[in-house]
VOGU-3710 file (C-alpha; in Angstrom, 3 decimals, decimal comma):
1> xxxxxxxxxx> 120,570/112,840/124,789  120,322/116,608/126,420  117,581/117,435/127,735  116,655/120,527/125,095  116,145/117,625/122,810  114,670/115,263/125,130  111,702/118,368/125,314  111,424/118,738/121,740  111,370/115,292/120,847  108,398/115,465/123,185
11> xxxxxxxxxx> 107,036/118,560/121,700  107,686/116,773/118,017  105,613/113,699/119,165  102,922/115,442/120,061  102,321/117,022/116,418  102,539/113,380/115,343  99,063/112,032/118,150  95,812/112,490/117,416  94,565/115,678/119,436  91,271/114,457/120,339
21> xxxxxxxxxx> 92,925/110,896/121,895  95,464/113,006/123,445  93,197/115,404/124,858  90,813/112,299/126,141  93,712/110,707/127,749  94,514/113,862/129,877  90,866/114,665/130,891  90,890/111,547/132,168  93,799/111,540/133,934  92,918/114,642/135,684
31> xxxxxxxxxx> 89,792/113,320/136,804  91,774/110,176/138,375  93,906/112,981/140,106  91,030/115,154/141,399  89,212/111,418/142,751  92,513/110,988/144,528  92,329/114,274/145,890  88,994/114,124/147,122  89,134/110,483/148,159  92,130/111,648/150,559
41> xxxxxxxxxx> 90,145/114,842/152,228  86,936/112,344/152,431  88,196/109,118/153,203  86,804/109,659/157,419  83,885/110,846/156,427  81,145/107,731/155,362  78,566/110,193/153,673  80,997/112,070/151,994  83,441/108,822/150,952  79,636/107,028/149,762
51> xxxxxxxxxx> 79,742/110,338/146,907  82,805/109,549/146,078  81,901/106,163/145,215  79,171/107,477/142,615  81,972/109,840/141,268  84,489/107,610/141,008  82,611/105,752/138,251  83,017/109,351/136,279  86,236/107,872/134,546  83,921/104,735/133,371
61> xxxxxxxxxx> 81,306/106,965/132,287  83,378/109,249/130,206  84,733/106,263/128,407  81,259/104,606/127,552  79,753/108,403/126,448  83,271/108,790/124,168  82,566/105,158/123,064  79,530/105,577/121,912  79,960/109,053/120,558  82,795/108,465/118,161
71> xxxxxxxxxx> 83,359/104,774/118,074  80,057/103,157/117,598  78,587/101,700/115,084  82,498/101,792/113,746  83,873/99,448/116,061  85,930/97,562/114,043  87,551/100,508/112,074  87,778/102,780/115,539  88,143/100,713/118,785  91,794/100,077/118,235
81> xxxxxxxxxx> 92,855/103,828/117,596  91,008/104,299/121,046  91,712/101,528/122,976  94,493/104,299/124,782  91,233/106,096/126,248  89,424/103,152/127,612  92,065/101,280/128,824  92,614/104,527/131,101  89,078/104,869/131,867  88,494/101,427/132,448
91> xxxxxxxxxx> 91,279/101,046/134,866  89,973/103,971/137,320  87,194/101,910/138,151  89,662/99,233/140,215  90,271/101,497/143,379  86,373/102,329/143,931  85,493/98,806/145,022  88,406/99,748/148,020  87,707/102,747/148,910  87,082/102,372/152,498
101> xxxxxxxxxx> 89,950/99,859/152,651  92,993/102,262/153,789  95,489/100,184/152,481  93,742/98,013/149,807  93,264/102,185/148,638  96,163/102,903/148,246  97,715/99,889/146,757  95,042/100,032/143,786  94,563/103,609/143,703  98,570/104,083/143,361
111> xxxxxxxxxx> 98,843/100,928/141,119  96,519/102,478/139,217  97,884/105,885/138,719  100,959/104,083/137,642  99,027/102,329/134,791  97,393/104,992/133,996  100,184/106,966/133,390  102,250/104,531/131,899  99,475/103,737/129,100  99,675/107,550/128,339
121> xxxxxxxxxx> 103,157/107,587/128,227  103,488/104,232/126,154  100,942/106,186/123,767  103,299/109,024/123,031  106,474/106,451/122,999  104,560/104,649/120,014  103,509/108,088/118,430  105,868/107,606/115,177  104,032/103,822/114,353  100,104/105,313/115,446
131> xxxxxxxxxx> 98,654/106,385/112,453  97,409/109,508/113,127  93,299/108,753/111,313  90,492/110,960/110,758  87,343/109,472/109,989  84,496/110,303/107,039  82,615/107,773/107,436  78,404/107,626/106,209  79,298/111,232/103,706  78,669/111,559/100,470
141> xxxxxxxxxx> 81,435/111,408/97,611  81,058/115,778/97,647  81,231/115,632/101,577  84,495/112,963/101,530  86,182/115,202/99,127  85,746/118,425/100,927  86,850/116,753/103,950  89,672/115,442/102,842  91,081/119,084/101,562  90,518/120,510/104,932
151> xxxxxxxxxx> 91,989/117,766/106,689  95,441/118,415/104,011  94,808/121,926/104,388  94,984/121,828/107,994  97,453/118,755/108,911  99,939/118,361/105,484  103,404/119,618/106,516  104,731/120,280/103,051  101,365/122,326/101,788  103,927/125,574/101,463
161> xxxxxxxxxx> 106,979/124,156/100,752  105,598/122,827/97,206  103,506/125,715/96,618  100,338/123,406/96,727  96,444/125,704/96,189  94,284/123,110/97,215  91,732/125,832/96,942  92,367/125,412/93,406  92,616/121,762/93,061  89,519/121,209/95,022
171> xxxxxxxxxx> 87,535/123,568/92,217  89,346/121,604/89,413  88,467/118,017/90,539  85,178/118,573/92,097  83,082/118,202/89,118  84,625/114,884/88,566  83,450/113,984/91,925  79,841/115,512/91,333  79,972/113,056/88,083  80,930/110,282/90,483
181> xxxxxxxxxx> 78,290/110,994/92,978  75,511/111,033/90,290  76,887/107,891/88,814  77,428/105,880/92,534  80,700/104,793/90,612  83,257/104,083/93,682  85,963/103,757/91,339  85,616/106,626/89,235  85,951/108,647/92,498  88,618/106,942/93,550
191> xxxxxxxxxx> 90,016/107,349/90,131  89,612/111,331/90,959  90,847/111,358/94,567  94,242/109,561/93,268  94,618/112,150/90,117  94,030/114,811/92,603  96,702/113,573/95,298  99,615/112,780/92,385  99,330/116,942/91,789  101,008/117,165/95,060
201> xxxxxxxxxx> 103,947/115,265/94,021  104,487/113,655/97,125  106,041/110,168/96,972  103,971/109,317/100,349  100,729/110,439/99,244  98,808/107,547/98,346  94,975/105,897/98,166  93,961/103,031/98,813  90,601/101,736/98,784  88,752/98,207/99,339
211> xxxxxxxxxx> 89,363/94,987/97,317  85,528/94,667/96,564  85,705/98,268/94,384  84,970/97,009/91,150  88,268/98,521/89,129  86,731/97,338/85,772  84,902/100,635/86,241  88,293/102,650/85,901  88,583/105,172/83,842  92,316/104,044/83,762
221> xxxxxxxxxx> 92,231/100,891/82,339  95,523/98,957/81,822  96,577/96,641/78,218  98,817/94,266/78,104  100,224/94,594/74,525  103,397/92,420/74,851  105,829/94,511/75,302  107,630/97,056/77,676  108,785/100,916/77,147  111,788/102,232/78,376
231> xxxxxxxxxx> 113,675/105,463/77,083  117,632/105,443/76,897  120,044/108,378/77,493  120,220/108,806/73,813  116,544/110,100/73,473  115,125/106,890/72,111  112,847/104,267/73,431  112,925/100,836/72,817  110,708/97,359/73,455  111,805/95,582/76,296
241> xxxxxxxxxx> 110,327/91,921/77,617  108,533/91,362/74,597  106,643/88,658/73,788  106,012/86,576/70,647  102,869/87,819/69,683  104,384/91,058/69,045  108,489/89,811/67,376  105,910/87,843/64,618  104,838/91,572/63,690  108,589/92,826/63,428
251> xxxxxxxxxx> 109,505/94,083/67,227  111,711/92,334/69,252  113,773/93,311/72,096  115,695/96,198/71,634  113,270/97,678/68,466  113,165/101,454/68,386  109,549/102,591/69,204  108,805/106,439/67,545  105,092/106,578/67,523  102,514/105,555/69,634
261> xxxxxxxxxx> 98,538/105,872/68,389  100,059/108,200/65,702  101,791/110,316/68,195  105,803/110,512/68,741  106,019/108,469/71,338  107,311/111,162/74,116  104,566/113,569/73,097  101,937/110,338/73,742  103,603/109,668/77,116  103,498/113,364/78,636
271> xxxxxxxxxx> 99,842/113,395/76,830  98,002/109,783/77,102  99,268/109,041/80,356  98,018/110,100/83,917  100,106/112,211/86,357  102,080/109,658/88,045  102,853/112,091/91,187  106,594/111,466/91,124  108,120/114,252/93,375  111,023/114,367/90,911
281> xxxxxxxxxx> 110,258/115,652/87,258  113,239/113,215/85,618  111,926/110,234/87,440  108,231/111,148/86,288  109,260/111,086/82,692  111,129/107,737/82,401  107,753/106,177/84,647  105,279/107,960/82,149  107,355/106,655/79,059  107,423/102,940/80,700
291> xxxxxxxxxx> 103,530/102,965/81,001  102,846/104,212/78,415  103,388/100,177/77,059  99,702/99,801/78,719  97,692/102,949/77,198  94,699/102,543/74,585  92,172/100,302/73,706  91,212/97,010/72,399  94,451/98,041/69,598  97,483/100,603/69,296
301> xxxxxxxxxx> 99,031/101,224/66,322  102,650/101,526/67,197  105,470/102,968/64,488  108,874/101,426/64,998  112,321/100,964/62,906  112,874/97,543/61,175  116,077/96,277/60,972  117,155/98,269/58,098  116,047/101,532/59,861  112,947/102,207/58,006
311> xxxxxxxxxx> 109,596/103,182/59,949  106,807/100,481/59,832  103,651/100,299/61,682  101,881/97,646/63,689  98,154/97,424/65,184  98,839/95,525/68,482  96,165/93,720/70,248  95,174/93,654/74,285  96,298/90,272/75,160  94,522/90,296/78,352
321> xxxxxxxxxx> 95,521/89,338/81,076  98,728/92,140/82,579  102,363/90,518/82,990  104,647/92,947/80,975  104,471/95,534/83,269  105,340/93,968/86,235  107,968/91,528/84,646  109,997/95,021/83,545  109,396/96,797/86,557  110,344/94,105/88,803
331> xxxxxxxxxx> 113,414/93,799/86,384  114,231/97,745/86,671  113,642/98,005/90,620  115,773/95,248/91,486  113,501/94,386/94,357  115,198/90,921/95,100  119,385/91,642/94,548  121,261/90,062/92,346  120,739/86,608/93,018  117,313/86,634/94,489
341> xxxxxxxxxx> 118,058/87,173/97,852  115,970/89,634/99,392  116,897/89,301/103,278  117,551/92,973/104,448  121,072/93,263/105,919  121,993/90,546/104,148  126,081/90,503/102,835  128,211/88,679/100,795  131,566/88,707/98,836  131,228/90,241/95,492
351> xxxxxxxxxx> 135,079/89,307/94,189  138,197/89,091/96,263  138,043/92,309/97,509  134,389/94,000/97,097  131,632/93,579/99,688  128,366/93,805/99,212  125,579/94,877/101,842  121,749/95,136/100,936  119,529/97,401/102,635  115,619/96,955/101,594
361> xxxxxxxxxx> 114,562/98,850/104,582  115,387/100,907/107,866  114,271/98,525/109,974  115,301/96,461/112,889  113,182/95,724/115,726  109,774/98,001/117,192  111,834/98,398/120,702  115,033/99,481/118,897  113,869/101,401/116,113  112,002/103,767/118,724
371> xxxxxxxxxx> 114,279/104,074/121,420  116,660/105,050/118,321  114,334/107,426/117,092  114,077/109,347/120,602  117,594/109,236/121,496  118,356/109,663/117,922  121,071/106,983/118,599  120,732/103,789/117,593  123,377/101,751/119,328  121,736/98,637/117,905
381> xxxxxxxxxx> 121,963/99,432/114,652  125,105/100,398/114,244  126,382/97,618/116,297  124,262/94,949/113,970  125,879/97,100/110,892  129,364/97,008/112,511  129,179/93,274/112,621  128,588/92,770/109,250  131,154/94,830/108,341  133,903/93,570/110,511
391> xxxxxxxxxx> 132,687/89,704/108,409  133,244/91,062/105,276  136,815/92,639/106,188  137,434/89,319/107,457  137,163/87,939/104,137  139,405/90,791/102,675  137,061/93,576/102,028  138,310/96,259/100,548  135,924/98,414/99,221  131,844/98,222/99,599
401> xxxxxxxxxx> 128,654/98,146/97,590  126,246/99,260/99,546  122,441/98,590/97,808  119,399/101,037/98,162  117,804/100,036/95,079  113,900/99,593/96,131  114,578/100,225/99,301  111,258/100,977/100,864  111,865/103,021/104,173  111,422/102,747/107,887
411> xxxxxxxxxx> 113,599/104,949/110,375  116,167/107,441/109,320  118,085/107,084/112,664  118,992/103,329/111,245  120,646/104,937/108,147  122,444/107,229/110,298  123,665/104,545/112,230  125,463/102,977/109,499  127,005/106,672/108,010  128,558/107,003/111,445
421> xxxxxxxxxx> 130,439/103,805/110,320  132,016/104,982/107,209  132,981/108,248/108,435  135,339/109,688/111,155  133,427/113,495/110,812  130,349/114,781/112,194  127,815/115,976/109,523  124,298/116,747/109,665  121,569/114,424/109,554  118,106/115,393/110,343
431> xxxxxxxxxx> 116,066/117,557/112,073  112,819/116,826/113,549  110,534/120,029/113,221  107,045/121,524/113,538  104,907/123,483/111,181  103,274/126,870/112,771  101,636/129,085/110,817  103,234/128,010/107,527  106,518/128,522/109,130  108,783/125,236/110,102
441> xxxxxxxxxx> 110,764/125,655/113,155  113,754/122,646/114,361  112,985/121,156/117,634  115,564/118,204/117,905  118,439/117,228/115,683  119,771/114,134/114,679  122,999/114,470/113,742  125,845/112,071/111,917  128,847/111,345/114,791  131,470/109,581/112,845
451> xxxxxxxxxx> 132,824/106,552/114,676  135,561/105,691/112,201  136,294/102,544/112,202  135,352/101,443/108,052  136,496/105,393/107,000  139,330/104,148/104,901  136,669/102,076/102,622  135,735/103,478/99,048  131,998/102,763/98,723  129,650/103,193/96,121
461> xxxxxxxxxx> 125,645/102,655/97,422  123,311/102,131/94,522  119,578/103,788/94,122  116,997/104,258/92,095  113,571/105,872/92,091  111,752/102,438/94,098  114,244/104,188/97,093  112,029/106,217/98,770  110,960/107,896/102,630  114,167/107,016/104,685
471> xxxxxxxxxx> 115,656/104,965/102,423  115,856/107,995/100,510  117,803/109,499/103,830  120,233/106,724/103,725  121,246/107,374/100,517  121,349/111,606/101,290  123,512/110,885/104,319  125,753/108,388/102,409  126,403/110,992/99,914  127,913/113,450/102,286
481> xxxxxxxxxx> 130,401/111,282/103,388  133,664/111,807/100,888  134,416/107,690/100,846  131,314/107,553/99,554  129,544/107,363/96,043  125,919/107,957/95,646  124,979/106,314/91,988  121,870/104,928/90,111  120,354/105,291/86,317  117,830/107,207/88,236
491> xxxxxxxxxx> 117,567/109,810/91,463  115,745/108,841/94,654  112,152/109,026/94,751  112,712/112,517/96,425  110,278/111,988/99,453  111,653/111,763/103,290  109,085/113,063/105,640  107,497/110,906/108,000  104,147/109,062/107,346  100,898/108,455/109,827
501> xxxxxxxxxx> 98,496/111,023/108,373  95,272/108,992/107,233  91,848/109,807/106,083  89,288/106,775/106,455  86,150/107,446/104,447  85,263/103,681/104,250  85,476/102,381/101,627  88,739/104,532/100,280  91,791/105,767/102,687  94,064/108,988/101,797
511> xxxxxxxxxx> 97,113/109,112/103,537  99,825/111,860/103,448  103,025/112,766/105,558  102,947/114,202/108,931  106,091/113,994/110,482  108,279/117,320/109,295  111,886/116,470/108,796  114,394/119,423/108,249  117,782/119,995/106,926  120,474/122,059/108,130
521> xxxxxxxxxx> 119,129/124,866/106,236  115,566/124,372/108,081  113,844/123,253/104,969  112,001/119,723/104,398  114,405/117,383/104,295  114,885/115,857/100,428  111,488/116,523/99,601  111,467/118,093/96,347  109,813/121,642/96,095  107,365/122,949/93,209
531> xxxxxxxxxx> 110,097/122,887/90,425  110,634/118,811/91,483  114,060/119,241/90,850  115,750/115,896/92,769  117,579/117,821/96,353  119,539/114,310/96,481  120,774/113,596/92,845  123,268/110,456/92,676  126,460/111,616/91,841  127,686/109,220/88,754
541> xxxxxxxxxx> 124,680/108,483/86,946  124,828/105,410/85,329  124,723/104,901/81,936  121,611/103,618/80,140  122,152/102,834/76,249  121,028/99,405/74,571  123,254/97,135/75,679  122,563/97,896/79,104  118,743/97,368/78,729  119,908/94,202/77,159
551> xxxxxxxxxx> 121,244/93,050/79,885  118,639/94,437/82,313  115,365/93,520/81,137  116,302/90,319/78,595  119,391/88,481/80,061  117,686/89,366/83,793  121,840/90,280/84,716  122,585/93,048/87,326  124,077/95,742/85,429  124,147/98,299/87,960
561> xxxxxxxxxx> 126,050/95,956/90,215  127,902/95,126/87,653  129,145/98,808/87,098  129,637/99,780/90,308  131,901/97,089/90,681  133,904/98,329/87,316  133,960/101,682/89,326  135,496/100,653/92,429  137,932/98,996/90,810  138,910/101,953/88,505
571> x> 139,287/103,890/92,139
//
């Protein structure tokens, strides 16, 4: 690692730290200098070395005023966040009880500086896993709200780059918050602050909130009809993981759906349903049709084609309690492989010649991943990858599926790791940037360095829109390699900046992206800007039609496995 990136890695992690901890830690360690200082011109002096003694406790008395200024009576939610600052302060307090002890001094007092130092330094080392928090705590619903746009307006990277007025948004949503605030109904302003962070289209903007919010009090209640929506390339949209309340009304698996409530069922879909906040448009549409299956009341009338093609009409009833949903998603993400087995890294044999390797995260190990992540080298990932590898060509590998599908994220420097495998080039990665002024300016890069040895395999790596943050790198940085096919029925998520931003108002939590990542270009990396057009597209889309859904969501059978096989072998 040079040392121009060395500096502005170091310059990158410290737009990823809290200011205020940062700027605690530093005061304090300043003060610990200056005592040394003084303790070294008064140390033969008794009056002047008993002073010191009083202001030696200065370090200990900064931490109990910070403490009780922005910790207490929060200590649960705030004492770890802080521990950095009183661990510092605490630790100055050692070399007092020495101080007229020359050498016990200056064992403690250098011991100490050491510590000190090192806790500061192991701050900024963890700065990509510290959530970066800001706390609106004891406001009301109004006050949380207004925070939380000047906290985005201030801290989220992408505000520009997607063309995002939160000026605007704040005037639209606020009377909904107002109405909230009247009503002391937590979940109908939660219900607000979620439909007001999917209009930033941000795959890592998300809200959580408390498990004692009562969500009967949703304005967004979910039905569980019986069956599942999903629309094929053809234009249509069929029932999927029906059940049998609904085939004794005349739709079964595979029925054509065309109206929903009395509207075509599209038009009810881009209508009925809330924003989902997909950064891509495509992958939006397919997740508004699919939920879309849970919209109305007690009953939906739905209009479908009978077997003989003619339009009937059913009233469906809410069944209660909600399965459908998550028995076709679950089915469509692939979460688990194709035979259950959901250990990341994991490989097997496909046929005589095709390997497979699963990839649910970028992930290895806390030490590893960051020392990766600074050096932008991670020896130990490519080295676990290489092994794996060199098993499967063991067992006469010849080509590779490599599977994204659901693959929920972790550090980009781990997907690089395994492109360096399959390529003998150098290509671009990643570059780690800052935001000034609205402006985004490349600080360290983290490039591709192709090592070679699996170049000769023909790959195809499989993804879909569950494949998000740096799994949604892997599968950009796959794609640029020429051995390598990027495929899916469905793009990426289309998110790949790095998380830690969080607002803690209590009950609810708001967290957004942080961490700029930048192409080649020096623009956001993947992200998707305000026309959500997908910036990593797979290359062979795979086909969708009836029989496939078939397969999918009724006969539970990897299709998408199953076709990327049928590619490799046309190759």
């Amino acid at each position: 690692m040079d040392m121009v990136n060395f500096f502005g890695m170091l310059r990158y992690a410290f737009t990823l730290v809290n200011p205020f901890i940062t700027a605690a830690c530093v005061i304090l360690l300043l003060v610990l200098l200056v005592l040394a200082v003084l303790h070294h011109k008064w140390r033969d002096d008794d009056r002047m070395l008993s002073r010191w003694r009083v202001f030696a406790l200065l370090p200990l008395v900064l931490g109990a005023v910070h403490f009780f200024l922005f910790v207490f009576p929060h200590v649960h939610e705030k004492l770890g966040l802080y521990i950095w600052v009183y661990l510092i302060a605490f630790g100055g307090f050692f070399p007092m009880l020495l101080a007229k002890r020359r050498f016990g001094y200056r064992y403690f007092a250098a011991l100490t500086a050491i510590c000190a130092t090192g806790i500061f330094a192991i701050y900024i080392f963890l700065s990509p896993m510290i959530p970066r928090v800001a706390f609106l705590f004891d406001k009301s619903y109004t006050e949380t709200f207004k925070g939380i746009v000047t906290e985005l307006d201030r801290n989220y990277i992408l505000k520009e780059w997607k063309g995002v007025d939160l000026s605007a948004l704040e005037t639209k949503y606020l009377p909904r918050i107002e109405k909230a605030e009247q009503e002391q109904n937590q979940m109908e302003f939660i219900d607000a602050l979620e439909d007001f962070g999917a209009e930033l289209h941000d795959g890592h903007i998300w809200v959580s909130y408390s498990h004692e919010v009562d969500e009967s009090q949703s304005g967004y209640k979910e039905h569980e009809y019986g069956l599942g929506l999903i629309p094929l390339d053809s234009g249509e949209v069929i029932a999927v993981c029906t059940t049998e309340e609904v085939n004794q009304l005349g739709i079964g698996d595979g029925t054509v759906i065309t109206k929903w409530n009395g509207k075509p069922v599209k038009q009810a879909a881009q209508e009925d349903v809330r924003d989902q906040g997909c950064p891509v448009q495509e992958n939006e549409d397919i997740l508004r049709v699919s939920n879309l299956a849970a919209v109305g009341g007690d009953t939906v009338e739905v209009a479908f084609r009978d077997k003989s093609g003619r339009e009937q009409t059913a009233v469906l009833k809410d069944l209660g309690e909600m399965h459908t949903q998550q028995e076709m998603a679950a089915a469509f993400a692939h979460k688990s492989g194709e035979d259950g087995n959901d250990e990341n890294y994991s490989t097997k044999m496909l046929n005589d010649t095709c390997g497979y390797l699963r990839v649910n995260s970028e992930n290895t190990d806390t030490i590893h991943d960051l020392a990766g992540f600074w050096s932008g080298n991670h020896k130990f990932a490519r080295e676990m990858f290489r092994k794996k590898l060199r098993d499967l060509k063991s067992q006469g590998m010849e080509t590779l599926v490599i599977d994204l599908r659901a693959n929920g994220g972790g550090f980009h420097e781990v997907g690089i790791a395994l492109a360096e495998l399959l390529t003998d080039q150098d290509f671009c990665g990643y570059g780690l940037g800052i935001r000034r002024n609205g402006q985004y300016h490349c600080v360290a890069e983290h490039g591709i360095h192709g090592d070679g040895e699996f170049a000769d395999l023909k790959v195809v790596a499989l993804t879909n829109f569950w494949c998000e943050s740096a799994g949604d790198g892997t599968a950009l940085y796959l794609s640029r390699l020429p051995n390598v096919t990027l495929a899916g029925i469905t793009n990426p998520c289309g998110c790949g900046q790095l998380t830690g931003g969080d607002i803690n108002c209590g009950f609810v939590s708001f967290s957004y992206p942080i961490g700029l990542c930048l192409n080649e270009s020096g623009e956001p990396n993947i992200d998707t800007g305000a026309d959500r057009i997908s910036r990593n597209p797979v290359e062979e889309k795979i086909p969708l039609d009836k029989d496939a859904a078939m397969q999918i969501f009724c006969d539970k059978e990897d299709y998408e496995l199953s076709w990327a096989l049928d590619y490799l072998g046309r190759q």
